[in-house]
Structure formats: structure tokens, C-alpha cells
C-alpha positions in Angstrom: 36.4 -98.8 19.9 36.6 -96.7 16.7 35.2 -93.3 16.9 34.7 -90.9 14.3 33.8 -87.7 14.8 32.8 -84.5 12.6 32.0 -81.2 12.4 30.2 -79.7 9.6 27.4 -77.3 8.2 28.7 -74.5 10.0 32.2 -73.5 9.3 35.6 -75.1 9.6 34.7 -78.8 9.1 36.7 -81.2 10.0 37.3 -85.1 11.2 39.0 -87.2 13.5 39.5 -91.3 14.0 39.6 -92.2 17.6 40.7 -95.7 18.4 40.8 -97.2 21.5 41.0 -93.7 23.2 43.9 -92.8 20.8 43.7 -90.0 18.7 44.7 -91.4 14.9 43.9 -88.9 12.7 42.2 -85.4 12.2 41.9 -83.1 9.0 39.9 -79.7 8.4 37.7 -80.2 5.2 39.3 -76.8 4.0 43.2 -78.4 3.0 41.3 -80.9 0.7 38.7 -78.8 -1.2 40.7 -75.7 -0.7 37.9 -73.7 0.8 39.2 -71.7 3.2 36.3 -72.3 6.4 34.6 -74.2 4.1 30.9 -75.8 6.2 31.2 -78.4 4.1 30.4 -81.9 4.8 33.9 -82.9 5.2 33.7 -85.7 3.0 37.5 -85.8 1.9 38.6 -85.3 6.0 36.6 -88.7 6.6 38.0 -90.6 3.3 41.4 -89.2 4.5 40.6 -90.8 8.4 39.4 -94.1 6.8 42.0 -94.6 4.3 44.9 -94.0 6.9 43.6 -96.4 9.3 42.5 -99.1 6.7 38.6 -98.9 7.4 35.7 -99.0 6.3 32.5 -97.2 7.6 31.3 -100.6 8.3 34.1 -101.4 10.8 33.2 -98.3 13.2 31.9 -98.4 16.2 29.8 -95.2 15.7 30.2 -92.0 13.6 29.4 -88.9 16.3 28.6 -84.8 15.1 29.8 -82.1 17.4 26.6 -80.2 18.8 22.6 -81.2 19.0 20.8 -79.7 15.7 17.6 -79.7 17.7 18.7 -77.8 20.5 20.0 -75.4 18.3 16.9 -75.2 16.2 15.0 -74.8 19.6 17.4 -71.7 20.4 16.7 -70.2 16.9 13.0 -70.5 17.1 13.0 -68.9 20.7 14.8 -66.3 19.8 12.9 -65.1 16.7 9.8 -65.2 19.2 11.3 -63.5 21.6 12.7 -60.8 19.4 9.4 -61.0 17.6 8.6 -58.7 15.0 11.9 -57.9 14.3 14.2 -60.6 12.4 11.4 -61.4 10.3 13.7 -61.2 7.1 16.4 -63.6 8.9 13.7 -65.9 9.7 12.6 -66.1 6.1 16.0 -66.8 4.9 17.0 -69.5 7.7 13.8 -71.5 7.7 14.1 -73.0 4.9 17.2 -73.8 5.2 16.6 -75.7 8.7 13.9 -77.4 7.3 15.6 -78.8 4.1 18.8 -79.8 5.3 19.7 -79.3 9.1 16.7 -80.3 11.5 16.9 -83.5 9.6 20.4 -83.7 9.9 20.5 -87.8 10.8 19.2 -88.7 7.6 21.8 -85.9 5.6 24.7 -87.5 7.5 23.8 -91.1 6.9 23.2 -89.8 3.2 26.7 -88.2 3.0 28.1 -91.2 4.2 26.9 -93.1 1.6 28.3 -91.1 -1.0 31.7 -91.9 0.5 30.7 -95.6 0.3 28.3 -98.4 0.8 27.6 -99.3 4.2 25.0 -100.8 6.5 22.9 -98.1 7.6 21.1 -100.1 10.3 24.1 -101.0 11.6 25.6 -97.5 11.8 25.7 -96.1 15.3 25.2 -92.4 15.3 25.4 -90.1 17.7 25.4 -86.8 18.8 27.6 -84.7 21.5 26.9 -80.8 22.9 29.1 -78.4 21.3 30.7 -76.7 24.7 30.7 -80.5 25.9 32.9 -81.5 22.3 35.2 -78.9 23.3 36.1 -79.4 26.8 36.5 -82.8 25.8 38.9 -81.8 23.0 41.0 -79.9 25.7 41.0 -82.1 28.4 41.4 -86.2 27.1 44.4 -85.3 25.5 46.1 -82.9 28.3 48.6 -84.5 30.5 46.6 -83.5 33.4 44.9 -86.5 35.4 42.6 -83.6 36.9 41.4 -80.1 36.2 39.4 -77.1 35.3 38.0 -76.9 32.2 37.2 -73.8 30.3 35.1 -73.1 26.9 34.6 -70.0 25.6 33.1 -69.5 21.1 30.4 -67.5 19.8 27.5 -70.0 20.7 26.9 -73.6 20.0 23.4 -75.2 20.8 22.4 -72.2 23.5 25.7 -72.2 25.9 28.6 -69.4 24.5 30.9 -70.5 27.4 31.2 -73.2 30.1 33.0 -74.3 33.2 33.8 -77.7 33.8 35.7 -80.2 35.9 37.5 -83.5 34.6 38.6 -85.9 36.4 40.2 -89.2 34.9 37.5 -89.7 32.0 34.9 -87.9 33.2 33.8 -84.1 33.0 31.2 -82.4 35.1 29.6 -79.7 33.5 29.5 -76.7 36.4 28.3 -73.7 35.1 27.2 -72.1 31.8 26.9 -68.8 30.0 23.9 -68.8 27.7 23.1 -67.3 24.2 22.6 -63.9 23.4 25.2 -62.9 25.8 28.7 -64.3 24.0 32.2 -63.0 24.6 32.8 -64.9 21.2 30.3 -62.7 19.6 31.4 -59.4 21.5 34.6 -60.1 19.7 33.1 -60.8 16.3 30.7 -57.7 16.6 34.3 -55.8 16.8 35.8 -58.1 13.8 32.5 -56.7 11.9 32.4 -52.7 12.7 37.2 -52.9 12.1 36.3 -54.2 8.7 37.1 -57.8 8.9 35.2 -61.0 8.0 33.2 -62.6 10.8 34.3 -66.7 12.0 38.2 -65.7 9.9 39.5 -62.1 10.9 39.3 -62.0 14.8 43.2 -63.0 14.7 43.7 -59.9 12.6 41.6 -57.7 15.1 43.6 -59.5 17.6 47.2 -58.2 15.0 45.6 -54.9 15.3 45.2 -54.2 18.9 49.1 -53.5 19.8 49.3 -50.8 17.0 46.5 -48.6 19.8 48.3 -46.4 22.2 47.8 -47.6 25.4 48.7 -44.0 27.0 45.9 -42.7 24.5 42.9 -40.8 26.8 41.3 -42.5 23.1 40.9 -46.3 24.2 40.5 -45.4 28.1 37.3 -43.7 26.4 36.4 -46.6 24.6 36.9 -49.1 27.4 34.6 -46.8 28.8 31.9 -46.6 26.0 32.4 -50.3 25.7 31.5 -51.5 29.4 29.1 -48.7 29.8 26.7 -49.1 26.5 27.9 -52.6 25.7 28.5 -55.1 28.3 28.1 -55.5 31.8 30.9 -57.5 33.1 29.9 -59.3 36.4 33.0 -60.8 38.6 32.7 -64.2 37.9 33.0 -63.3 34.0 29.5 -63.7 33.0 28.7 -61.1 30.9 25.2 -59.2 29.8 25.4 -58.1 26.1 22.7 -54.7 25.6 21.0 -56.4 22.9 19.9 -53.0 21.1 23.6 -52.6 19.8 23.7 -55.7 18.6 21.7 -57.6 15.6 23.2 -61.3 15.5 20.4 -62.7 17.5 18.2 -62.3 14.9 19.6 -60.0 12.0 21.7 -60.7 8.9 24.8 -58.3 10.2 26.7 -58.4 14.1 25.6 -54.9 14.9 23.0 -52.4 14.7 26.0 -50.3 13.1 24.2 -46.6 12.8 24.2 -47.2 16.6 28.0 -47.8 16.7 29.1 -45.3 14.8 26.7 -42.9 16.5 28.9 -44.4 20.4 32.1 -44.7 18.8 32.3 -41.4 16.6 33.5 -42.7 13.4 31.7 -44.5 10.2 32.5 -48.5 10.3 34.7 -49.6 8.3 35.2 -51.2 5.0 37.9 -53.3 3.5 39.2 -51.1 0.9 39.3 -48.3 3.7 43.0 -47.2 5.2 43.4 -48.4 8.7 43.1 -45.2 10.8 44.5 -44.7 14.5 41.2 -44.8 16.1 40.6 -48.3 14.2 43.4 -49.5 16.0 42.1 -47.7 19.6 39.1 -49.5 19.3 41.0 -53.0 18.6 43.3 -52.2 21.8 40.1 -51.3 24.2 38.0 -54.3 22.5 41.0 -57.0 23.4 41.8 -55.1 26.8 37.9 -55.9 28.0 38.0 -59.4 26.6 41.3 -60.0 28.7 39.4 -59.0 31.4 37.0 -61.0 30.9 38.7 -64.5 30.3 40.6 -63.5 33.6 37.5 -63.0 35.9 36.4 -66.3 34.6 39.5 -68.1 35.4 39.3 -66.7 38.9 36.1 -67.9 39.5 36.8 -71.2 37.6 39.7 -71.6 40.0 37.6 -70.4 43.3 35.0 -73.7 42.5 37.4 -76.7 41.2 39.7 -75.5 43.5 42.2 -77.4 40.8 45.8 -76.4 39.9 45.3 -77.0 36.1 43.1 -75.4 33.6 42.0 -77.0 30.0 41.0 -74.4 27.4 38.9 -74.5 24.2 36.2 -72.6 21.7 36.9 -70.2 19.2 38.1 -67.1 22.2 41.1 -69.9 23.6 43.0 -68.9 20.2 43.4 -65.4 21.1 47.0 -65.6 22.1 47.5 -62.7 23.8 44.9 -63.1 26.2 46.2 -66.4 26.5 49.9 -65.0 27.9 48.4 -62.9 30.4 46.2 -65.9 31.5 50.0 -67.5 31.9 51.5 -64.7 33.3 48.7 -64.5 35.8 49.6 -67.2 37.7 45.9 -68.0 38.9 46.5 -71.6 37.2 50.2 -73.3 37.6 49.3 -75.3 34.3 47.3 -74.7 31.1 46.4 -76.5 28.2 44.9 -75.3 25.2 43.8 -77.6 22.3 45.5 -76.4 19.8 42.5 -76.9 17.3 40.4 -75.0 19.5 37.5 -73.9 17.3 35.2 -76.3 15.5 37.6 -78.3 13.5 38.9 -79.1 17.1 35.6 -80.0 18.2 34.9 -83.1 15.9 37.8 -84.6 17.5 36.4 -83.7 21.0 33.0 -85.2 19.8 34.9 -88.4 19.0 36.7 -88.3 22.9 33.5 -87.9 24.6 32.1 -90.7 23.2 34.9 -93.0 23.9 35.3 -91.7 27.7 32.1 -91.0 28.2 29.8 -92.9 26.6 32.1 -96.5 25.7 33.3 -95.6 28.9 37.0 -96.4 27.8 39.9 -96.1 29.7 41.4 -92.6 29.2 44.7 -92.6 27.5 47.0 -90.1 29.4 50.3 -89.5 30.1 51.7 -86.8 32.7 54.7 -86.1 30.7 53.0 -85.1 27.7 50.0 -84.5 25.7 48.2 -86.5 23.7 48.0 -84.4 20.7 51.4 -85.6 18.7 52.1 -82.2 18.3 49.4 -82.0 16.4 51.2 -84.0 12.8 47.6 -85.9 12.6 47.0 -84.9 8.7 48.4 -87.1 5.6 51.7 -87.1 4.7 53.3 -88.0 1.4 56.2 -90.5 -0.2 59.0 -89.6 -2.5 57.4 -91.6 -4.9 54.5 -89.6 -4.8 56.5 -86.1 -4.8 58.3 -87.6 -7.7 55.3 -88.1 -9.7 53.6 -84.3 -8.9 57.9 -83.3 -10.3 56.9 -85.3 -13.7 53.5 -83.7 -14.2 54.3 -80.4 -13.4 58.0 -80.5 -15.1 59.5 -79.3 -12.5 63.1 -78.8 -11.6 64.7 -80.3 -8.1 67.3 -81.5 -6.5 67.3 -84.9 -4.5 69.4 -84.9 -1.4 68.9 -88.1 0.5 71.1 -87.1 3.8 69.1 -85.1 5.5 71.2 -83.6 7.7 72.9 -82.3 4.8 69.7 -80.9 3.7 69.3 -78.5 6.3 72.8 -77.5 6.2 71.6 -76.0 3.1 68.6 -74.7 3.6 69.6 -72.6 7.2 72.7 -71.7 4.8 69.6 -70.3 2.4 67.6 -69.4 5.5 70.5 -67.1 7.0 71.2 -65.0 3.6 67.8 -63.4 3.6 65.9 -66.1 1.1 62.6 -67.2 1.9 62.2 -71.3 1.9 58.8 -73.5 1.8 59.1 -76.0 4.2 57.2 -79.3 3.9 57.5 -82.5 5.8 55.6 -85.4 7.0 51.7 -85.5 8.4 49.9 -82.0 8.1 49.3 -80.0 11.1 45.5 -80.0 12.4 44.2 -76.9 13.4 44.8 -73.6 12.6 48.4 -73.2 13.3 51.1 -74.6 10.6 53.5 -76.2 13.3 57.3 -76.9 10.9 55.1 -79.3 8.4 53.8 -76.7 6.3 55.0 -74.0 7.0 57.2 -70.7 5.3 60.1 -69.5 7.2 62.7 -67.6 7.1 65.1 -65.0 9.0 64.4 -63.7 12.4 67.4 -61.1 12.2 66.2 -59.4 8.5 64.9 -56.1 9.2 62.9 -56.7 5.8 61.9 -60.0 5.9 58.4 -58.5 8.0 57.3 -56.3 4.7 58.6 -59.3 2.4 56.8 -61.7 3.5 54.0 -59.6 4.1 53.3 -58.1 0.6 55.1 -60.3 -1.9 54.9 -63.8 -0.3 51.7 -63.8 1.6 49.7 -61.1 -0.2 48.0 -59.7 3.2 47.8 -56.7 4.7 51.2 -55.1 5.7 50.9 -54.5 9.4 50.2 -58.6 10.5 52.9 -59.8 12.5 55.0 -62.8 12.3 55.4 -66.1 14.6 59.2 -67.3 15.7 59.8 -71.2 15.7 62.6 -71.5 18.7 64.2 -74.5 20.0 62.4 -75.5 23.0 65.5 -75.5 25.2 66.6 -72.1 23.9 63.1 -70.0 24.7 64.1 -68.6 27.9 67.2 -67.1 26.3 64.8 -65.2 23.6 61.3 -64.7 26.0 60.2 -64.0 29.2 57.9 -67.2 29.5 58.2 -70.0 31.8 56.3 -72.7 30.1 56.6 -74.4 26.8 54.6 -73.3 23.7 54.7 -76.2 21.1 51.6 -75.1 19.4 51.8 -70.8 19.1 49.0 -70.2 21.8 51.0 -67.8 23.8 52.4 -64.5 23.3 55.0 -63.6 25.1 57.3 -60.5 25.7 61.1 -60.4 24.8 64.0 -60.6 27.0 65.0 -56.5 27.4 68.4 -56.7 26.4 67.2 -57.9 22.8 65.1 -55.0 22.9 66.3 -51.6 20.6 65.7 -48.4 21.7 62.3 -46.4 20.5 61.4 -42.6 20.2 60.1 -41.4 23.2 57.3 -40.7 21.2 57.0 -44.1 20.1 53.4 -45.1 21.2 51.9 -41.9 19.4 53.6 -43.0 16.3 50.5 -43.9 13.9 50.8 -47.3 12.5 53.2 -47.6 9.5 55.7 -45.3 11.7 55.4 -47.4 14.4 55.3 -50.8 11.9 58.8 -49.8 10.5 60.8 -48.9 13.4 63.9 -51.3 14.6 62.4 -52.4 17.7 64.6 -55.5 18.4 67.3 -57.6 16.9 64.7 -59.7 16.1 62.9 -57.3 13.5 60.7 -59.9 11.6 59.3 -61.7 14.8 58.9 -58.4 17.2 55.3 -57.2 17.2 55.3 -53.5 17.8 54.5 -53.9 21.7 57.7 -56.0 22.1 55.2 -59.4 22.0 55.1 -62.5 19.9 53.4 -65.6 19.6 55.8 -68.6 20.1 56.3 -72.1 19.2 58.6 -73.7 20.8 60.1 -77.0 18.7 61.0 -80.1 20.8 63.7 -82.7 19.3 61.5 -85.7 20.5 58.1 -84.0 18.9 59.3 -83.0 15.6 63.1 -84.0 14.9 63.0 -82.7 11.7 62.0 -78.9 12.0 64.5 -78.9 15.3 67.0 -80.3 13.1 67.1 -77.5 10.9 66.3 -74.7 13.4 69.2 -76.2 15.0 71.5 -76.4 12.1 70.6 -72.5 11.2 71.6 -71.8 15.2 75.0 -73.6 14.9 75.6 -71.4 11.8 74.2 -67.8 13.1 74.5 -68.2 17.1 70.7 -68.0 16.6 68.3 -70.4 17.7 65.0 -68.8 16.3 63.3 -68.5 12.6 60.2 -67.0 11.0 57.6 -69.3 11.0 54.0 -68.5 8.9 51.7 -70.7 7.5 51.9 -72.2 4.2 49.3 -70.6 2.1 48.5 -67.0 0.5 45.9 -64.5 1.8 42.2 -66.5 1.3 43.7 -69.7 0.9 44.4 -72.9 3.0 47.5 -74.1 4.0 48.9 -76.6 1.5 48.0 -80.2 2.1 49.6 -82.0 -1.3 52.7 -81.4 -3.0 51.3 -79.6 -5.9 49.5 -77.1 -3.6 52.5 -76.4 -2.6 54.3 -76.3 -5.5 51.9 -74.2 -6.7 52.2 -72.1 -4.1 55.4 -71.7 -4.4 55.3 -71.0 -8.3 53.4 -67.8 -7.7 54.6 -66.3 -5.1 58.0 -64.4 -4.1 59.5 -67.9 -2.4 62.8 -68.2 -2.9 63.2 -72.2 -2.3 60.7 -75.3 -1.7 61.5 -77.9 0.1 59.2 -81.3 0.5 60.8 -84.2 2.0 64.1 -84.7 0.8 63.7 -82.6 -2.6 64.9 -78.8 -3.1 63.0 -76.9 -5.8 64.4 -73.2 -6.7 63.6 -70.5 -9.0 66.2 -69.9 -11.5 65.0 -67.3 -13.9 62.1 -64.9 -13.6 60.6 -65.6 -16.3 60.8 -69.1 -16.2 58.4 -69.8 -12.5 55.9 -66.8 -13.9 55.5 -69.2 -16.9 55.4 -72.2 -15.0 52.8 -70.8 -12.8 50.6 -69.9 -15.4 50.8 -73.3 -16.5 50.2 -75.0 -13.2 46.8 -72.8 -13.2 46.1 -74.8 -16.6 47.3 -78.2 -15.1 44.7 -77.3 -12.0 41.8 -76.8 -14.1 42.7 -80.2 -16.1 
């Protein structure tokens, strides 16, 4: 059967091409129209999932959307009757929205569809999957476990914010739910709001945030306090009740009812073009110290009913890494697996699995040894021939070097001396992590590579921390963890004796003291709480990233690099070769490298110019 599923209308579209219980393909809208979230029908993802498999719309065996507009429209309309008078304003500006474009959402599809290309509408099959049930399916189908628990925590999909489930070869049993207002998703994002970040984007920078709070301050034990107290009641199987008079998502236009915030919390909320204060960073530690708790009580009860040794994971709250490493460290599960597209990009491809298992009833592809993910390299890649036409429009200057292994030689000589290379290879990640495909990286050991790449490569704010790329064999040398972590889902604390000594009054320090300390001989990679969030590279999954992390170890004795995404603050990573030549045009990179070809800057002046012109050649 050929599946394709989608996500749209809400943010992070996406699609994936199923076949035969195979994943094929998957894309987030965002790399093509470079709209970073963008809710966009992801028109260019499904060209991109056609084209690569040689389809048509015609040869599908149905088309399926991630969640059930009608139960969602049901939830809405409840709610503004239960909250009734209030929301009046939110109603006003959602109806008509509903009512033009997403109650009717069949039609809009098929219509959408069309404008990709002609097909027969009566034949189309379309379908529709839960949202919570499109993301268990996106964690479990393509684990390596034959069995297991099954957990789902986001904001809120059609009315559930976070389920428990059970598969079991290509079934899953829905066992429990958590229902809409009450969210950890949204308890996060209320936090996200009042620290000054954007809603559905910034919770991984609340989540950067959180290690720069003292954790011996009497400040966050207060908060904690305020938190569970005013907030949420936390019951011990995880469930969670949300006082609803702090909060306004349910039927307002902002997360909170802020007044009341800053009235509990003491302090005004904050704005972007505020400075970042130490009891902003309090309030991140005691927010991310609750939702820990939470996700923990839940996998304790999750384990108490399946009983199961293995645990799937998904929804928006299964990318918060940190909780994620104390889930590991734990112990209550021997095994986890997190779909590494875990919000709802990931669940148009979880839309597309449940149809195949679930409702084709095919036979579940599965494999104990590994996951069926492909290390997530699902997106397009590009041919020399096409690189070398993007090299004649822009005029651009390379070098071709068609060993390989010579190549990266080069580049971990380049990597080691402090420069700062682009790194582009084969099929685009999918998901939110860039994987060794498209990625920037760089050296572990430079104590200024953090604040480089930081300010004059990335353009984001200075305290963010940055991701090592290790070979997989080599982690335990670097990181107390005992499991792999191909797809940066874990933190992890490193090894003691790599650790530098601190002040004694090192977790009073306020945060650019604390940021700019020597904390490891790992500088660039060492969060300020001795953590990071690790991807380990297998030979087998990606040769060509091992290859050069392993050519950079034979030269340094280290077997680590930098590793962040291939993009600049509010941007996408880079799908094409001009995006990322672009990219690399007006920023502080030092070298580019896409496939075989090695692109430098040679004189200021010159790639200023260049990039100028590239804006030009972008508008044309």
C-alpha cells in the first residue's frame, strides 16, 4: 500500500510516503518555503514525496491528515460555552476562520491536492487519524521494539494533551488519556510566554535557560513552590489539574492571565528586547524541575499497567532532552525510543503508519537491531550536477575533490585550527534536529568557538548551548550514558575527569559569569551544569559524517565535534545548495562543503559582495 500522510493548518507541516509499511520519505513544509513553523499546506513536502518515489496522486492508496478537525471543532465550541462570557473576542476571531477553511477541511485538502496536480477525486481515499494516536504510531512502528509502552505527551490535539498506550506487533491500544485544558505541553508554553519567548518555537530555549538557575537558590525551591501550589496539582500517576484562572489559552488570545503571574512570581513578564535577569533563569530551572517530575510519575505509572520493559515516546514535551536523560538515567524503562520528529511534522508520518498497520492491516516492518527511521536522512538530496549548476549562477568559487577520504582529511585539518565549516551531504534530516546532513560544526576543544558561533555565525542569543557529534563507539569515553543517542534526544553529563575546576561560588555566578567560565576541556559543547545533548554517529548509519569525525579524531586524539543546525536565528535549516550557500555567504563560516565541493572565503570584501548579490539572485 502507499500511504501519504500530512500535517498542516496548524504549525510545522510536513509529509511522509509510506510504502508497504516502509517509511520512503518525510519533509517539514518549512525547508521548502523557508518559513520557519510555517501551517502551511505542505504542498512542496508532498511534490517532494511524489517526485522521489515516481508517483502520482493517482497511484496512492489513500492520502491520511494527522488529527480529526471535527473533534477539534467540538473541543473549541465546548470550551467557549463552558468559559462562557469570557473569550468572546477569541471566539469572534476563530469562527470564521473554522468555518471558511478548517471544519470543511476534506474538501480544502482535496482542493490542495489539485493544485499539485490532476487527479481522480472520486477515486482518492482520504482519511483521517487522532492526533495522540498519529504520534504513538510515529514512535512505536518504527522502534525496534516487537512490544511496548507508549507514551504521548504536546499541548493538545483534538481534546487528549497526553496519552498512554500499549503496542504490540501492529497494533496499539489506547489505555489512558489526559484531556484538554489540563496540558503539560501548555504548562510549558505558558512558561515559554511569561520568559519572553515565542509560543510552538522557544520552549527549547526555556529548556537552554534552565541550567543557568541556581539549584542551591532558596529562589526556585520558592517557585517550585508557587508553581505546584497556585498552578498545578500534580497527582501520582502524572495527570495533572491546570487552575484555569492563571491561565487564558483555553479561550484567550495570550497563554496567561499575566497581571496574575507577575502579581505570584514578583517580577513584570518579560519581553524580548529585555536582559535576561537571574530570576528569569530561576523560574526556567523550577518550571523544567516540575515538568521532569511530571514525565517521571507518568512513566511510573505507564510502567505499573503494561508492565512492559520498553517505552516509545512522542508529542511536542518528548523533545525536551533533559527530561529525557533523567527518564534514562531512571532506570524505570530498560529501553526508550523517541521519534526523533516528535512534534507535528513527526505526526504526518505517524498518520501515514497507522493507516498501514492499522487500518490496511499490513504486516509491520521491524527489525530488533534497529530502528526504522534511517537515521532520519528521509529529505532530498542533491547531484554534483546539480551543485555545479547553483556554482555557475551564483559565480561561485570551489574546489572539486573527488576522493572523499581526502576531503575530510581537509576539512578536520580546517575543523581542528579553530575555523568554522558548513557541512552538507546526501538526504535532509527530518525533524527538528540537523543530524551530519546539514549541519555547522566545528571544534569541541575551542574555548571561543561557544560565543562564535553564537553571535557571528548563528545570530542568537549568546547563552544557547551547543550539541557534540561523537563517534558512537567512543561516547562512553566522553559521557556518563549507557545507551546510544543517534538523534540528540538525550542529555547527558560528562565523564568527571574531563571536567575543570569551578569557583566555589560557581552556581551564584549570574549568567554571563557563569556562561564564560572553563568548565571542561570541552568548552564549546559543556553546558554550564556539566550536561549536553548528544548524537552519537554510527559508521553503518551515516558513513560519511563518521568518516570525518573520525578523520578529525585520528588527527586530535579527539573523537567529538560541534554540531548545530544549518540555518541562522528565524530561519530553517538549509534544504538546497543555494540556501546553503547563501547561508554561508552571510555569515561568519569559514568553509562550505556540499558533496564533494569546498567553497571558502578568500577576501572580506569579496563574500560581503557576493552576499548582497545572492539577496538580488533570490528575489529574481
Amino acid at each position: 500500500m502507499k500511504i501519504l500522510g500530512i500535517s498542516a493548518y496548524y504549525h510545522d507541516s510536513a509529509a511522509a510516503l509510506v510504502i508497504d509499511g516502509r517509511i520512503i520519505s518525510a519533509a517539514q513544509e518549512e525547508r521548502f518555503t523557508r518559513v520557519k513553523h510555517t501551517a502551511d499546506f505542505p504542498t512542496n513536502a508532498i511534490k517532494y514525496c511524489l517526485t522521489d518515489s515516481g508517483l502520482s496522486i493517482d497511484d496512492l492508496d489513500a492520502v491520511v491528515f494527522y488529527d480529526k478537525p471535527f473533534l477539534k471543532f467540538e473541543r473549541l465550541l465546548e470550551t467557549y460555552l463552558a468559559f462562557a462570557p469570557k473569550g468572546l473576542v477569541s471566539f469572534l476571531k476563530a469562527m470564521p476562520i473554522w468555518l471558511s477553511e478548517k471544519l470543511f477541511l476534506k474538501k480544502r485538502i482535496k482542493d490542495e491536492l489539485k493544485e499539485i496536480e490532476n487527479y481522480d477525486v472520486k477515486k482518492l481515499k482520504l482519511l483521517f487519524t487522532e492526533h495522540h494516536l498519529s504520534h504513538a504510531a510515529s514512535a512505536f512502528y518504527p522502534s525496534c521494539f516487537e512490544e511496548a509502552a507508549i507514551l504521548t505527551i504536546d499541548g493538545v490535539g483534538e481534546w487528549c494533551t497526553a496519552s498512554f498506550s500499549y503496542g504490540k506487533g501492529n497494533d496499539i491500544n489506547i489505555l489512558k488519556e489526559m484531556n484538554f485544558p489540563h496540558s503539560v505541553g501548555l504548562l510549558y508554553s505558558a512558561f515559554t510566554y511569561f520568559l519572553g519567548f515565542t509560543v510552538n518555537s522557544g520552549e527549547y530555549k526555556l529548556m537552554g535557560l534552565a541550567p543557568y538557575g541556581n539549584p542551591n537558590s532558596p529562589s526556585v525551591l520558592n517557585y517550585i513552590k508557587l508553581i505546584k501550589s497556585h498552578l498545578v496539582d500534580i497527582k501520582e500517576d502524572g495527570s495533572i489539574f491546570l487552575n484555569q484562572t492563571y491561565f487564558n489559552y483555553a479561550v484567550g488570545l495570550t497563554m496567561t492571565h499575566t497581571n496574575k503571574w507577575e502579581s505570584l512570581f514578583g517580577f513584570k513578564r518579560k519581553v524580548e528586547e529585555d536582559d535576561i535577569a537571574q530570576y528569569h533563569c530561576d523560574l526556567a530551572l523550577a518550571i523544567q524541575t516540575v515538568t521532569e517530575e511530571i514525565v517521571i510519575k507518568m512513566a511510573i505509572e505507564l510502567k505499573r499497567i503494561t508492565g512492559s520493559d520498553n517505552l516509545c515516546m512522542a508529542g511536542g514535551v518528548a523533545l525536551n532532552c533533559t527530561a529525557n536523560g533523567k527518564l534514562q538515567a531512571s532506570g524505570i524503562f530498560k529501553n526508550i525510543f523517541i521519534q526523533p520528529a516528535a512534534g507535528d511534522s513527526g505526526a504526518a508520518l505517524g498518520a501515514a503508519l497507522a493507516i498501514s498497520n492499522l487500518y490496511f492491516n499490513e504486516p509491520r516492518i521491524f527489525d530488533s537491531s534497529k530502528d526504522q527511521m534511517q537515521g532520519t536522512y528521509l529529505g532530498p538530496d542533491f547531484s554534483d550536477k546539480e551543485v555545479e549548476n547553483m556554482c555557475k549562477k551564483t559565480k561561485a568559487n570551489y574546489s572539486f575533490h573527488p576522493n572523499f577520504s581526502d576531503l575530510t582529511q581537509t576539512i578536520a585539518q580546517k575543523i581542528s585550527e579553530g575555523h568554522v565549516v558548513g557541512w552538507f551531504q546526501d538526504r535532509m534530516e527530518f525533524g527538528p534536529r540537523a543530524l551530519g546532513n546539514r549541519s555547522i560544526l566545528a571544534d569541541a576543544r575551542n574555548g571561543e568557538m561557544q560565543k562564535k558561533l553564537n553571535i557571528k555565525i548563528k545570530n542568537r542569543e549568546g547563552f544557547r548551548p551547543f550539541a557534540p557529534s561523537v563517534l558512537e563507539e567512543k561516547l562512553s569515553d566522553f559521557f556518563d550514558f549507557n545507551i546510544n543517542s543517534p538523534y540528540m534526544l538525550f542529555t547527558a553529563p560528562l565523564k568527571n575527569e574531563l571536567r575543570e575546576e569551578v569557583p566555589i561560588n560557581y552556581n551564584e555566578l549570574k549568567l554571563w559569569d557563569k556562561l564564560y567560565i572553563k568548565r571542561s576541556t570541552l568548552p564549546a559543547i559543556t553546558h554550564v551544569d556539566f550536561s549536553a545533548r548528544i548524537q552519537s554517529v554510527s559508521k553503518e548509519v551515516n558513513p560519511k559524517y563518521y568518516s570525518l569525525i573520525n578523520a578529525y579524531h585520528h588527527l586530535t586524539g579527539t573523537a567529538l565535534i560541534v554540531n548545530t543546525s544549518f540555518n541562522v536565528r528565524g530561519e530553517p535549516i538549509v534544504c538546497t545548495p543555494i540556501d546553503a550557500y547563501r547561508c554561508f555567504m552571510s555569515t561568519d563560516m569559514d568553509y562550505l562543503v556540499i558533496n564533494n565541493f569546498v567553497f571558502c572565503k578568500t577576501k572580506q570584501t569579496d563574500w560581503q559582495n557576493k552576499a548582497k548579490w545572492l539577496t538580488k539572485f533570490d528575489k529574481d
